[in-house]
DRENTOR-305190 format. One line per field, with one value per residue: residue number from 1; residue in three letters; x, y, z of N, C-alpha, C, CB in turn. Coordinates in nm, 2 decimals. Atoms other than C-alpha are relative to their C-alpha. Glycine has a CB too. Layout:
i	NUM, ...
aa	ALA, ...
n.x	X, ...
n.y	Y, ...
n.z	Z, ...
ca.x	X, ...
ca.y	Y, ...
ca.z	Z, ...
c.x	X, ...
c.y	Y, ...
c.z	Z, ...
cb.x	X, ...
cb.y	Y, ...
cb.z	Z, ...
END
This chain:
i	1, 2, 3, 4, 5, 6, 7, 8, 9, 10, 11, 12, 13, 14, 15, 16, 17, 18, 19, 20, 21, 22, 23, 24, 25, 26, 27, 28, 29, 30, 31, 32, 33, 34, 35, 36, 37, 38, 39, 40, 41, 42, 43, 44, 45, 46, 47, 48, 49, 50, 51, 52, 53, 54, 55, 56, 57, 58, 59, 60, 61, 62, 63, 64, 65, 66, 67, 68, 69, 70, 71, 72, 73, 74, 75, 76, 77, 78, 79, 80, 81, 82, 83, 84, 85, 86, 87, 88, 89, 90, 91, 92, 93, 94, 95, 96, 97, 98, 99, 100, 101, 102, 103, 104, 105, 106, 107, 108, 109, 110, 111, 112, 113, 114, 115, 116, 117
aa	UNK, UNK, UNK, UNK, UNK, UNK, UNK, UNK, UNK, UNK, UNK, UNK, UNK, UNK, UNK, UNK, UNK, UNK, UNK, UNK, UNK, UNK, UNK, UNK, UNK, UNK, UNK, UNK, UNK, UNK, UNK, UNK, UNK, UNK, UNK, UNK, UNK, UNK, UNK, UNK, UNK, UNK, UNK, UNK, UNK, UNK, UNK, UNK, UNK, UNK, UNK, UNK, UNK, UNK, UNK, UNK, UNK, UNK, UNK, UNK, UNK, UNK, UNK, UNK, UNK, UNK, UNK, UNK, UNK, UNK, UNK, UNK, UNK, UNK, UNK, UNK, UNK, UNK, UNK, UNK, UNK, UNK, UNK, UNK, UNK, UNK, UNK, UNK, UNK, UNK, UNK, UNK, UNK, UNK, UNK, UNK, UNK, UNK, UNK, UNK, UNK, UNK, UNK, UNK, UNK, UNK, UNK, UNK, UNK, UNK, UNK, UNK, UNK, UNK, UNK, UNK, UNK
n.x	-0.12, -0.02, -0.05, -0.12, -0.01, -0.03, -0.11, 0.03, -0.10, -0.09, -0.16, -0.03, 0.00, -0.11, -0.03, 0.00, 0.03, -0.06, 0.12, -0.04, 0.08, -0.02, 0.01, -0.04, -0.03, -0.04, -0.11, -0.04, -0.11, -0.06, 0.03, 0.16, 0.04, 0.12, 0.03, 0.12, 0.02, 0.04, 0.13, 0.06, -0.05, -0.12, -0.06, 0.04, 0.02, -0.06, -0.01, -0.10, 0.03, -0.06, 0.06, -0.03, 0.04, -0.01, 0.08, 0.18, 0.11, -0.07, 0.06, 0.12, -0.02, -0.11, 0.09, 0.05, -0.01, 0.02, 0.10, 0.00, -0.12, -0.09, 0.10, 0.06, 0.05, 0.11, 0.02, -0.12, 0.02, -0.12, -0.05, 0.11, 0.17, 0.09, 0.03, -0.07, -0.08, -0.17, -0.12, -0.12, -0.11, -0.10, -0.03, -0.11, 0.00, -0.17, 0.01, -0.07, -0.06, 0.10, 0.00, 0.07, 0.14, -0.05, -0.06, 0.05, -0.04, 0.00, 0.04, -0.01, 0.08, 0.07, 0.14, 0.00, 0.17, 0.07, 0.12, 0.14, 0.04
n.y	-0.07, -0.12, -0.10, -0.08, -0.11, -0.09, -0.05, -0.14, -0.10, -0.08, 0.04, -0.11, 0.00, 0.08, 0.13, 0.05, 0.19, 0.07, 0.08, 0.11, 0.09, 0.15, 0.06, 0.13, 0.01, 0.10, -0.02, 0.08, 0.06, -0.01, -0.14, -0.07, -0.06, -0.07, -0.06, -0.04, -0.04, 0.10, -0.07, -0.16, -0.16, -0.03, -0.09, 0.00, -0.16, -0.08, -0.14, -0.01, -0.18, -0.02, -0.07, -0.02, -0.10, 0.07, 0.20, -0.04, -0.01, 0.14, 0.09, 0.05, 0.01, 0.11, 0.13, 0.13, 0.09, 0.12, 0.07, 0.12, 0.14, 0.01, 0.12, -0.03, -0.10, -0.11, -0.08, -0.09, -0.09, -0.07, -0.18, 0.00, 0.06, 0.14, 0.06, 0.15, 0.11, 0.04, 0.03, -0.11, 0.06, -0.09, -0.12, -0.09, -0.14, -0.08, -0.13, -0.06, -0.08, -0.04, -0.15, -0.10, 0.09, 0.08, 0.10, 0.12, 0.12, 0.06, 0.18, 0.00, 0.14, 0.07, 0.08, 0.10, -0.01, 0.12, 0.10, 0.14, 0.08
n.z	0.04, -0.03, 0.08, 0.02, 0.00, 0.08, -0.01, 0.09, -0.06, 0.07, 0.02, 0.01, 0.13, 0.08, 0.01, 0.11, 0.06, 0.07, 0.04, 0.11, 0.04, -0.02, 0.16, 0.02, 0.10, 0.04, 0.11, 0.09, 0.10, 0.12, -0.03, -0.03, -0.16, 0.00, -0.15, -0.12, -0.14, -0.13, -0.08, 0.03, -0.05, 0.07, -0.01, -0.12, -0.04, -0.15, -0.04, -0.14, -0.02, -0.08, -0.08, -0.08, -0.13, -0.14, 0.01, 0.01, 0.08, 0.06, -0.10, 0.06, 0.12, -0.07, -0.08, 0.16, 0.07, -0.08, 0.02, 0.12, 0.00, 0.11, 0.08, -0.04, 0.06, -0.02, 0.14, 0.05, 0.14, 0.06, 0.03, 0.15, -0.05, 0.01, -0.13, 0.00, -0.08, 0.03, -0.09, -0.05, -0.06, -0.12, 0.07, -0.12, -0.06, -0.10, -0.05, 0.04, -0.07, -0.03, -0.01, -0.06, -0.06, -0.01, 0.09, 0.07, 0.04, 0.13, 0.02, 0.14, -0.01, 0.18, 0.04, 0.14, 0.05, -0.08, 0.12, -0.06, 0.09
ca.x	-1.83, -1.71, -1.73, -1.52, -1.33, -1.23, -0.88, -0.95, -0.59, -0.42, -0.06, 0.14, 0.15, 0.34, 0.25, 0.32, 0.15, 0.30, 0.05, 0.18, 0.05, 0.01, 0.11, 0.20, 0.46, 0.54, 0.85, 0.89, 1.16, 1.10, 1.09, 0.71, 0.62, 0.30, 0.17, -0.18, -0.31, -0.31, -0.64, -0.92, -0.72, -0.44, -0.28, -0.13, -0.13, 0.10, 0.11, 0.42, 0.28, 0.43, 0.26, 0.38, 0.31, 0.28, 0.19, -0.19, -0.20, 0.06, -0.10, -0.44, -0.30, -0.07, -0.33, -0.54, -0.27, -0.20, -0.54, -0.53, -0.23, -0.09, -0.39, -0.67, -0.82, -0.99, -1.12, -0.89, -0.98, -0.64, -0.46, -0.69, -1.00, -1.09, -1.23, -1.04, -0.96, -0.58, -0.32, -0.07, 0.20, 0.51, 0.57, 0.80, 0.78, 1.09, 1.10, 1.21, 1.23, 1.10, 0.95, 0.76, 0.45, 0.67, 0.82, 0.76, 0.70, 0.74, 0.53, 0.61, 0.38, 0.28, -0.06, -0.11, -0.46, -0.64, -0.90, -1.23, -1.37
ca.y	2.84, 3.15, 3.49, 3.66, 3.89, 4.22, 4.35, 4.75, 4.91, 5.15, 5.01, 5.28, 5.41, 5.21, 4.88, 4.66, 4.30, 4.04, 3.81, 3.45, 3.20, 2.82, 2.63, 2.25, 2.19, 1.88, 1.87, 1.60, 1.40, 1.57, 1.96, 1.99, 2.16, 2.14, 2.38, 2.43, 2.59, 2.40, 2.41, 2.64, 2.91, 2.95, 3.24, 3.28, 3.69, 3.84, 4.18, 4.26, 4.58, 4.79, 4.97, 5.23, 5.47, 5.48, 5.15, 5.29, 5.24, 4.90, 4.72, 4.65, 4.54, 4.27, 4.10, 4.07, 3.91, 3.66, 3.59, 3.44, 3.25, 3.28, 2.99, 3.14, 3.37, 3.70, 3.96, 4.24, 4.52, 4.56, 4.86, 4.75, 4.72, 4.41, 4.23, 3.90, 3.59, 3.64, 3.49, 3.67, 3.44, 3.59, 3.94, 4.20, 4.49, 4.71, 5.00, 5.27, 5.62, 5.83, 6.18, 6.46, 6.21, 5.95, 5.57, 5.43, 5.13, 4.99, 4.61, 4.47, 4.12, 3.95, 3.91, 3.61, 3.54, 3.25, 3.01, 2.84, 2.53
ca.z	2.90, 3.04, 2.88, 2.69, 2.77, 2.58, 2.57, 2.54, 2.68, 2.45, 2.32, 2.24, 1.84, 1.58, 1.63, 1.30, 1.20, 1.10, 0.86, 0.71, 0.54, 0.66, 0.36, 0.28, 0.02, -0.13, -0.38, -0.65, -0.78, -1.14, -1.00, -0.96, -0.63, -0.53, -0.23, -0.03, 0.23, 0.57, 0.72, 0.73, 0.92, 0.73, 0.81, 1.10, 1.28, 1.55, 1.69, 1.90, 2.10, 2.34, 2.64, 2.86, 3.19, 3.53, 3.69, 3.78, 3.43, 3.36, 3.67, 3.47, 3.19, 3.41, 3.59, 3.23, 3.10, 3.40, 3.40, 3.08, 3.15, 2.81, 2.67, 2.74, 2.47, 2.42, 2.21, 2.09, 1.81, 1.61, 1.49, 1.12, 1.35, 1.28, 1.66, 1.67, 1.90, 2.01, 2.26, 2.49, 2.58, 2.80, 2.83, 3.00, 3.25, 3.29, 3.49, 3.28, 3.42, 3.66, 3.66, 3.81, 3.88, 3.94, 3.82, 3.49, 3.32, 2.98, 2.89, 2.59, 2.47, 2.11, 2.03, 1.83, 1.64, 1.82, 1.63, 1.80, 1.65
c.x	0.00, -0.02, 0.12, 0.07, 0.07, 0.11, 0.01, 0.13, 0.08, 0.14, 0.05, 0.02, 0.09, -0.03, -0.05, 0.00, 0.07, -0.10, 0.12, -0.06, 0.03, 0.01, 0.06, 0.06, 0.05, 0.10, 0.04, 0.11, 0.04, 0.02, -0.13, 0.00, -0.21, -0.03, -0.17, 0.00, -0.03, -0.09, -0.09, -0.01, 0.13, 0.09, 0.00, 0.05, 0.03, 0.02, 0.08, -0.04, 0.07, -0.11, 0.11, -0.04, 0.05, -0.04, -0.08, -0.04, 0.07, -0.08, -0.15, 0.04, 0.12, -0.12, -0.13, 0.09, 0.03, -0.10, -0.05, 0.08, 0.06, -0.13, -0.15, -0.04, -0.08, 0.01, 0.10, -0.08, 0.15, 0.02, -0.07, -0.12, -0.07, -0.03, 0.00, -0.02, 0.13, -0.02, 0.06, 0.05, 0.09, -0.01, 0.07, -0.05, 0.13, -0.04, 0.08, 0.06, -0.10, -0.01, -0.04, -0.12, 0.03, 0.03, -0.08, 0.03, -0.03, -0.04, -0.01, -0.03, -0.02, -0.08, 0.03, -0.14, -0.02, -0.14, -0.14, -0.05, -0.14
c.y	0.14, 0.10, 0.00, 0.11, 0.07, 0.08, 0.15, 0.09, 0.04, -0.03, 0.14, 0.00, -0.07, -0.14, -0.08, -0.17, -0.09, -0.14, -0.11, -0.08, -0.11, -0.08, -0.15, 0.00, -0.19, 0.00, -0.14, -0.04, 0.10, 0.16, 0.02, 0.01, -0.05, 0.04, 0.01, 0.06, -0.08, 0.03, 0.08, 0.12, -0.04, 0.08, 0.05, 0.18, 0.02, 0.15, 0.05, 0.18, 0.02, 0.11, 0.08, 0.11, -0.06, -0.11, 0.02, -0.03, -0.18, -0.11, -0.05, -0.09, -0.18, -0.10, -0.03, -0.09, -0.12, -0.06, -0.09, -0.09, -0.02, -0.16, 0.05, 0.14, 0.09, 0.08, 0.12, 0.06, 0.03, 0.11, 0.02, 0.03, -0.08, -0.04, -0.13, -0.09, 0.06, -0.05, 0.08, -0.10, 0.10, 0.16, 0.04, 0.11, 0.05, 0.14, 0.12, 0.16, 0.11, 0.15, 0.04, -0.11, -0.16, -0.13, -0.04, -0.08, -0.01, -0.16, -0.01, -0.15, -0.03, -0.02, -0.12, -0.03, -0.17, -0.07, -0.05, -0.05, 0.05
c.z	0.05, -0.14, -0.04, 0.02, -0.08, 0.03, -0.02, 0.08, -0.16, -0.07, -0.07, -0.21, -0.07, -0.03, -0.16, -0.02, -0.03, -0.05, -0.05, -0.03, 0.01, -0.12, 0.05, -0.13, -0.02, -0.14, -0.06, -0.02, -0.11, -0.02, -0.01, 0.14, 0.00, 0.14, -0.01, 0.11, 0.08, 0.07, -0.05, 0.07, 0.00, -0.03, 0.16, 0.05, 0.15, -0.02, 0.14, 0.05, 0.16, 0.10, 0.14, 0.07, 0.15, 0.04, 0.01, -0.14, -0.09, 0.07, -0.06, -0.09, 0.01, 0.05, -0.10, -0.04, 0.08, 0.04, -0.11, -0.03, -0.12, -0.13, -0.04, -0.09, 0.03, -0.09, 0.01, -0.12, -0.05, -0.05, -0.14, 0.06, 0.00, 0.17, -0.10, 0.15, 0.05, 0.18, 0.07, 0.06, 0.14, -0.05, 0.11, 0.05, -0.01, 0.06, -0.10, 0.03, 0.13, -0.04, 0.09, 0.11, 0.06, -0.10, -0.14, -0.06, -0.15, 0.00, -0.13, -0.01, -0.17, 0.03, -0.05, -0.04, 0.08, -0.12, 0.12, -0.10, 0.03
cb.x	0.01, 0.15, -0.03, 0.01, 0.03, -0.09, 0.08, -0.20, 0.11, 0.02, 0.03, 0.14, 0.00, 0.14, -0.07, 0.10, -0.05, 0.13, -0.13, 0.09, -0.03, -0.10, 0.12, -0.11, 0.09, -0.11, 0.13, -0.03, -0.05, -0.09, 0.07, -0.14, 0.04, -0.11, 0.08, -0.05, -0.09, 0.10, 0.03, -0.11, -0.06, 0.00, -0.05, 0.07, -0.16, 0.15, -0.15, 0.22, -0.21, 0.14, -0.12, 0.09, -0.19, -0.04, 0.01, -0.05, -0.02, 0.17, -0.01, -0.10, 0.06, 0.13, -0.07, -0.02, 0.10, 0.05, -0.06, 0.00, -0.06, 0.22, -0.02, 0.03, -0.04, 0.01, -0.17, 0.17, -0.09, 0.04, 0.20, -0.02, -0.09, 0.11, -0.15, 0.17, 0.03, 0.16, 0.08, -0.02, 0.10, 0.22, -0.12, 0.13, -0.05, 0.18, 0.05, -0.04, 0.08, 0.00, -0.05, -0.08, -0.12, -0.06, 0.01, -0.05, -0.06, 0.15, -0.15, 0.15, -0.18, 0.03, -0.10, 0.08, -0.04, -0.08, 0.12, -0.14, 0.03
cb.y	-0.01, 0.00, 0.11, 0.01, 0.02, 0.06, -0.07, 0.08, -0.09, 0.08, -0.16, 0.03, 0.11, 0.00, -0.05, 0.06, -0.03, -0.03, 0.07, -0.08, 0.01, -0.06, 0.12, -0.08, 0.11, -0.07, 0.09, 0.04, -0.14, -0.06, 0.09, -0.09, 0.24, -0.08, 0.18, -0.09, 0.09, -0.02, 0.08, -0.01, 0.08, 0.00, 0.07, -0.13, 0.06, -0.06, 0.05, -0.03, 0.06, 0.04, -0.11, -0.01, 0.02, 0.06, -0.14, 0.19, 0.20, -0.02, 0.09, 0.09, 0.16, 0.07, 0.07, 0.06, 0.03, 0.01, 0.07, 0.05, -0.14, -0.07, -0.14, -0.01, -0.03, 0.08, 0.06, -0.09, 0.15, -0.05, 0.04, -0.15, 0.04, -0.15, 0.04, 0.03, -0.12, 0.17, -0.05, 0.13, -0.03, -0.07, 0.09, 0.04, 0.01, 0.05, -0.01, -0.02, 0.06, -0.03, 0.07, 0.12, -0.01, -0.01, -0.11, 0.00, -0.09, 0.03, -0.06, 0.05, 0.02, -0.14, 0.09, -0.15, 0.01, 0.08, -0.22, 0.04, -0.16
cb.z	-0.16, 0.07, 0.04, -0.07, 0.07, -0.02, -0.07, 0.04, 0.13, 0.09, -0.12, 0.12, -0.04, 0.06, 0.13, -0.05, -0.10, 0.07, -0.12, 0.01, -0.09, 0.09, -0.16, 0.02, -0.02, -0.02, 0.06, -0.08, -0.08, -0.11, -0.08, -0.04, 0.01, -0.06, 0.03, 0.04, 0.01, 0.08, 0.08, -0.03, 0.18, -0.06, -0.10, 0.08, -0.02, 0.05, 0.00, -0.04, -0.01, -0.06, 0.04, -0.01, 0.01, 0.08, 0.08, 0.02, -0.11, 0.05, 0.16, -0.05, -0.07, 0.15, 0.18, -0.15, -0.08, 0.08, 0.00, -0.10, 0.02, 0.10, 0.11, 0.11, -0.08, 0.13, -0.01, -0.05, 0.03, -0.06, -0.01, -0.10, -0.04, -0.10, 0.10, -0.03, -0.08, -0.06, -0.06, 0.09, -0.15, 0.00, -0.05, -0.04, 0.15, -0.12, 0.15, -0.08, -0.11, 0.13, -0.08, -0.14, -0.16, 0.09, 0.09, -0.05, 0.07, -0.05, 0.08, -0.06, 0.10, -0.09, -0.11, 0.04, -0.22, 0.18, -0.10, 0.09, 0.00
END
C-alpha cells in the first residue's frame, strides 16, 4: 500500500465545519420512532476551504489534488487540529486579480472525512 500523504497548505482564515450525524430512523404505525446510529463512523465531516495567491503558491496545491483524483485519501490537520483521513472531490481555480507581483488565484474545494477499514 502506498504512503500517505499529508496535506500541509495554508487555506485562508475562516474556514467552518460542518459535522452530521449518520442516523437510521424507523417510524411506527402508533407514533414510536425509533433512531440509531448507522455504522461505526457515524458522523459524517466536511470542510469547504478556500485558498488564495499567486499560482507559485496555487500550482502545488492543484497537482495534490489531481493526484488524488478525488478517491484517493490523505492526511489533513483541521482548523480543531485533529489529523484525519479526508477526500477532495471537484474544486475551482478563478483568476481573480492582478497586482504589483502579478496574477492571482482563488481555489475553492470540500474536504470530506474519509474512513479505512
Amino acid at each position: 500500500m502506498a504512503q500517505l500523504k499529508t496535506f500541509c497548505f495554508p487555506p485562508r482564515y475562516g474556514a467552518a465545519g460542518a459535522f452530521e450525524p449518520v442516523v437510521r430512523e424507523v417510524q411506527f404505525g402508533d407514533g414510536y420512532k425509533q433512531v440509531t446510529g448507522d455504522g461505526i463512523n457515524s458522523e459524517k465531516e466536511s470542510w469547504p476551504l478556500t485558498f488564495s495567491g499567486p499560482w507559485h503558491f496555487i500550482e502545488p496545491i492543484v497537482s495534490f489534488l489531481r493526484e488524488h483524483k478525488g478517491y484517493r485519501s490523505f492526511q489533513w490537520r483541521n482548523p480543531l487540529y485533529q489529523l484525519g483521513l479526508y477526500n477532495a472531490g471537484s474544486f475551482t481555480v478563478t483568476p481573480t486579480f492582478a497586482n504589483a507581483q502579478g496574477r492571482n488565484f482563488t481555489l475553492e474545494v470540500t474536504f470530506t472525512r474519509a474512513y479505512h477499514p
